[in-house]
TIDRENNU-782792 format. One line per 3 residues: for each residue x negated, y, z negated of N, C-alpha, C. Coordinates in steps of 0.001 Angstrom, whole numbers, plus 500000, padded with zeros to 6 digits. Atoms other than C-alpha are relative to their C-alpha. Last residue first. Layout:
BEGIN
X:Y:Z:X:Y:Z:X:Y:Z  ...
This chain:
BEGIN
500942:499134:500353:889344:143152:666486:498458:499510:499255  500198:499776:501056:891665:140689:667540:499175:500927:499003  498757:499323:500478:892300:141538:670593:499852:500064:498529
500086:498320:499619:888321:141151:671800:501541:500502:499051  499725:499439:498638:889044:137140:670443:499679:501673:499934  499159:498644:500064:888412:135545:667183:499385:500517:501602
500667:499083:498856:887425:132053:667101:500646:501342:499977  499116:499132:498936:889007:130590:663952:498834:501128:500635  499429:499159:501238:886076:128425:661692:500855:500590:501164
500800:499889:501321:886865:125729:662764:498951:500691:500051  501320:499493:500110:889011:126177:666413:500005:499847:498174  500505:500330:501593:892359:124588:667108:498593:499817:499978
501270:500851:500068:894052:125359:670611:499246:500348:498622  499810:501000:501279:897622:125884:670155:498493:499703:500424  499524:499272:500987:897417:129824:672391:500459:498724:499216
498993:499935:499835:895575:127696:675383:500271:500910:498639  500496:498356:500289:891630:128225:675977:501827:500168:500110  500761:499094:500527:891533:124299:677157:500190:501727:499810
500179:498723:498969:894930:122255:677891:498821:501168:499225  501049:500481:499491:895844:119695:675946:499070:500434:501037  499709:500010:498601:899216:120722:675060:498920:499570:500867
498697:500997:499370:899279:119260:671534:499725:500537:501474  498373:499966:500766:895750:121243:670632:500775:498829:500913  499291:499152:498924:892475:121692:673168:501541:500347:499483
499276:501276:499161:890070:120742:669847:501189:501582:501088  498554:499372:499278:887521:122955:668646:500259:498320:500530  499058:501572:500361:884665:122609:665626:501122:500659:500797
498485:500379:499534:882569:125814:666026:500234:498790:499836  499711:501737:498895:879425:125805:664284:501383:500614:500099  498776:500346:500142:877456:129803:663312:500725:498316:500672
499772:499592:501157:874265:131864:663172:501771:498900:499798  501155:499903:500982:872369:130392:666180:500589:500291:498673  501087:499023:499689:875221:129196:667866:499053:500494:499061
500918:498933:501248:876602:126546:667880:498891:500599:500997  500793:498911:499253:879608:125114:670130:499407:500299:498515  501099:499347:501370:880874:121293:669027:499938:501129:500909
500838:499450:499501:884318:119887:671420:499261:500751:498796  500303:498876:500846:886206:117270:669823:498898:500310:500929  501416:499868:500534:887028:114609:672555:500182:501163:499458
500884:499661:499123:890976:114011:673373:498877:500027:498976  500496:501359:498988:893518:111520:671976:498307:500843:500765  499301:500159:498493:896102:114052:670331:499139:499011:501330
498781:501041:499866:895127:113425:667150:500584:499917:501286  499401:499288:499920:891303:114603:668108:501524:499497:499950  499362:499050:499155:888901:112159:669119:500486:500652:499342
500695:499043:499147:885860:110600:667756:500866:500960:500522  499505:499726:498755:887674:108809:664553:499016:501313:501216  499385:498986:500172:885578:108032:661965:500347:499923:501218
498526:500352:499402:884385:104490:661760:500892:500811:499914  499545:500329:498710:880984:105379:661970:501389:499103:500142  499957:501245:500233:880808:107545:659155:500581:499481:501046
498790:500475:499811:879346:111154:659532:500360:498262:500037  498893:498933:500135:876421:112462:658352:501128:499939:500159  499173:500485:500949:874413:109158:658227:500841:501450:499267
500010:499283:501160:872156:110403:660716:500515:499804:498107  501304:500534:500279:872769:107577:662956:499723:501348:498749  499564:500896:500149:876826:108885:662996:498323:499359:499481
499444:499946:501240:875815:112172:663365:500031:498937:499145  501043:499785:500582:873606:111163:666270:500054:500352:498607  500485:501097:500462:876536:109540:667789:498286:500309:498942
499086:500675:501152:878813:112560:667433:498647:498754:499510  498637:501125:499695:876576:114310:669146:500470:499591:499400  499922:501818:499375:874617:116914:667909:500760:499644:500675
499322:500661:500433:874450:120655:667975:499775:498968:500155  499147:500573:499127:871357:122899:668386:501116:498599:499162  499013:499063:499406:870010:125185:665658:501365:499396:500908
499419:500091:498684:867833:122505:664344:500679:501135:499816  500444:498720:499241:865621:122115:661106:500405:500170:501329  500940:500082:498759:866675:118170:661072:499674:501313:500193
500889:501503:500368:868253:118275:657335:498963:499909:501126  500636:500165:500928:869633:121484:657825:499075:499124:499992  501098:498973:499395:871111:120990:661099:498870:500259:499127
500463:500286:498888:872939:117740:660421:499044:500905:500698  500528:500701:500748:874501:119165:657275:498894:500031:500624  501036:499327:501115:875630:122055:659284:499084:499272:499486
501172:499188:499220:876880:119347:661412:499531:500924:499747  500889:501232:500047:878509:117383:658994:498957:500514:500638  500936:500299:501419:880170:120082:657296:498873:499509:500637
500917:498527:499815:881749:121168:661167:499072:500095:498516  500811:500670:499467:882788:117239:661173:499015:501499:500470  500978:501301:500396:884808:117715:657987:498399:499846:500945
501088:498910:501319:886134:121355:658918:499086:498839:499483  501264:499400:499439:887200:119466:662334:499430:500878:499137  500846:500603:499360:889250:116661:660551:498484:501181:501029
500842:501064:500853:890940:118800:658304:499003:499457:500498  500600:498763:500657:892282:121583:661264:499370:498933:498549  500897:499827:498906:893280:118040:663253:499295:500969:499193
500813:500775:500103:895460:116605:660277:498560:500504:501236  500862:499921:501654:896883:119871:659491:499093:498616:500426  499958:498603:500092:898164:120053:663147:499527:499938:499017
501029:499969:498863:899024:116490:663572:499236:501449:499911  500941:500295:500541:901068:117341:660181:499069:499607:500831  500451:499645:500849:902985:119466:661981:498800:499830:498955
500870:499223:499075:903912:117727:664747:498995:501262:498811  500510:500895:499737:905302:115067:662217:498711:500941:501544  500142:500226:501170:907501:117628:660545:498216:498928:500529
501176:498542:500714:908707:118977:663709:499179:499533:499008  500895:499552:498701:909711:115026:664814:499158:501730:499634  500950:500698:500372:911445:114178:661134:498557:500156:501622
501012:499507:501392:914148:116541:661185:498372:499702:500238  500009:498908:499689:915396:115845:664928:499351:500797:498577  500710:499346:499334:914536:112596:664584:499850:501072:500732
501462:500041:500438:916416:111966:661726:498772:500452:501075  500083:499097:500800:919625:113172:663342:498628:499836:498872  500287:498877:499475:918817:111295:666053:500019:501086:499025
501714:500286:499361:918338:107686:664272:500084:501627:500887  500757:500280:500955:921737:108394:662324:498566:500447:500568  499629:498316:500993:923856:109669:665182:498945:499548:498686
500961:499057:499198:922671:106512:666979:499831:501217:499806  501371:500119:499831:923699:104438:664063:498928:500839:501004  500481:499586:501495:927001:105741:663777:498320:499746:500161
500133:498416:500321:927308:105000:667141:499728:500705:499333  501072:499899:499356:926319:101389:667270:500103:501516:500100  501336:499413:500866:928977:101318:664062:498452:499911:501065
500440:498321:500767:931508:102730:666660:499106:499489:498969  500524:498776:498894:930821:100379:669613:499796:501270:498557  501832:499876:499387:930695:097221:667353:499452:501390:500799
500714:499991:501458:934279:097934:665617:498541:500050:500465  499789:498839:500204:935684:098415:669442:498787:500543:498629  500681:499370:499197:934444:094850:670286:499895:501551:499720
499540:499575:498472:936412:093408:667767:498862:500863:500809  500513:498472:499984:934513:091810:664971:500735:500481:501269  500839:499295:498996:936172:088060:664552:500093:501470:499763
501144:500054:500471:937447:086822:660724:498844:500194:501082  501161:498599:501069:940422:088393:660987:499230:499736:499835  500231:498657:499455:941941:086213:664346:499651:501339:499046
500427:500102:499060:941250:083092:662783:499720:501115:500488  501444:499439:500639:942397:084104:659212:498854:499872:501359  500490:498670:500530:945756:084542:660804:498329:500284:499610
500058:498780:498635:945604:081426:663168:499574:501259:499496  501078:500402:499408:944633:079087:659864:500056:501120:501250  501324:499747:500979:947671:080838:657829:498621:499939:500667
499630:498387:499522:950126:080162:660855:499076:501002:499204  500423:499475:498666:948919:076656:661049:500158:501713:500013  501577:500325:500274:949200:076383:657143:499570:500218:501383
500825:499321:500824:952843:077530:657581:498369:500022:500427  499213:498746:498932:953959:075382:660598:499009:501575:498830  501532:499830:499141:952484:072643:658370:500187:501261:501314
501361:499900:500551:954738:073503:655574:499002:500246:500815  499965:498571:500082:957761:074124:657537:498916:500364:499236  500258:499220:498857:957267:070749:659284:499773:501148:499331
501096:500188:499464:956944:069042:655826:499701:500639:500928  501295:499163:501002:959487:070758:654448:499192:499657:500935  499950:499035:499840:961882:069422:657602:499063:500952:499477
500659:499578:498684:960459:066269:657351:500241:501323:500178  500859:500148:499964:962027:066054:653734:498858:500576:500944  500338:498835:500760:965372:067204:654701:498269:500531:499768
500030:498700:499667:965645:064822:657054:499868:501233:499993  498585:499150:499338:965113:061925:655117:499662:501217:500301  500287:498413:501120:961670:060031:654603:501304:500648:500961
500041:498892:499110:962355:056227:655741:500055:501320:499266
């Protein structure tokens, strides 16, 4: 028989090792609290970037549109030259021409149709800008339309 003493370790052992197994039990879950503040951190993250990174990105829509209509105001010079014309093309005639490449974009970053105006001495290249709205103060002309104010 194992004397009294014995059993006693033994209990105070496994009393231990239970009390060990509970502890690491309850540290090795995330409390609910811990999840709320790094989902916060994170939302403070993703806003504070997209408060940088949104101007920045309107911006380059804006350089990418004033690029894209000095390209397709080349093409159509080109396009006049070559066919003795005055009048503008279409895109698709550009495209048969081999003035422009037919997997160029037709629209405008903002989604709409590039509008052509020529005139006998001169090509416009216009888009309506971010607001989308014709004859607005962001609308994006190649070469810049100049207005009566302007002198």
């Amino acid at each position: 028989m194992i004397s009294l003493s014995i059993q006693n370790e033994l209990a105070a052992r496994a009393r231990q090792r239970f009390m060990r197994q509970k502890e690491r039990r309850r540290q090795a879950g995330v409390t609910l609290v811990e999840v709320l503040i790094v989902v916060a951190i994170m939302a403070m993250l993703a806003g504070g970037v997209a408060v940088f990174a949104l101007p920045k990105f309107k911006e380059a829509q804006v350089s990418t549109a004033k690029t894209s209509a000095q390209v397709l105001r080349r093409a159509i010079q080109d396009w006049q030259r070559v066919n003795n014309e005055i009048t503008c093309p279409s895109e698709s005639e550009l495209v048969q021409g081999k003035h422009l490449d037919s997997s160029s974009n037709a629209d405008d970053p903002w989604g709409m149709p590039w509008k052509f105006v020529c005139t006998d001495d001169d090509v416009f290249v216009q888009s309506t800008g971010p607001d989308k709205k014709d004859g607005t103060a962001d609308d994006i002309s190649v070469p810049q339309v100049r207005t009566n104010d302007e002198g």
